[in-house]
Structure formats: structure tokens, C-alpha cells
N, C-alpha and C positions, 0 to 999 in steps of 0.2 A: 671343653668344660673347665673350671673353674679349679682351684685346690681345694678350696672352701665347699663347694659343691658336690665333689667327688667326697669328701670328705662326711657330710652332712647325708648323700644315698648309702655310705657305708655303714653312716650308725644306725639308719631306718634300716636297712635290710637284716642287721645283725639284732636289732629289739626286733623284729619280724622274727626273724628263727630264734631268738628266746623263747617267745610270747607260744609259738609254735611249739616249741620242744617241753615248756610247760605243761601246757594241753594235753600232749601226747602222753605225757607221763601221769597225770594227773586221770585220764583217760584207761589209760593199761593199770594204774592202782584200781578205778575204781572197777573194771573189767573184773581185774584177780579177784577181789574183796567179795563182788558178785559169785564168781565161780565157786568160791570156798563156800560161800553160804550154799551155794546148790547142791554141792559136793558131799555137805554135813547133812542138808536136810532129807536128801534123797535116799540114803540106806534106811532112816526111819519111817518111808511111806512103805519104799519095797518089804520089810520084813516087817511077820505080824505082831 
């Protein structure tokens, strides 16, 4: 392979596991954000 080449699978792979680690995080906020809302709404169903 190439410099140029090796060079070029290195930036794809690394905007890959940006793009990826974005997600992921973006993912576990909106997860948390979820959880808190269920967390607050749920002692108000249980008690009368």
C-alpha cells in the first residue's frame, strides 16, 4: 500500500469512531434524560 493510501484508511477509520463515539454519547444522554423523566414521574403514579 501506498503512504497516501494508508494515510487516507486512517482518516476514514478515525471520522468512523468519531461519528461512532458521537452516537454513543448522544445515545447514553438521551437514555439518562429518559430515565430521569421516569424516575420523577413514577413516585407520583405510586403515591396517592
Amino acid at each position: 500500500m501506498e503512504r497516501s493510501q494508508v494515510l487516507y484508511a486512517m482518516s476514514q477509520l478515525t471520522r468512523y469512531w468519531m461519528i461512532t463515539a458521537y452516537d454513543a454519547i448522544i445515545a447514553t444522554s438521551v437514555a439518562c434524560l429518559a430515565l430521569a423523566k421516569m424516575s420523577t414521574s413514577l413516585p407520583s403514579k405510586i403515591s396517592p
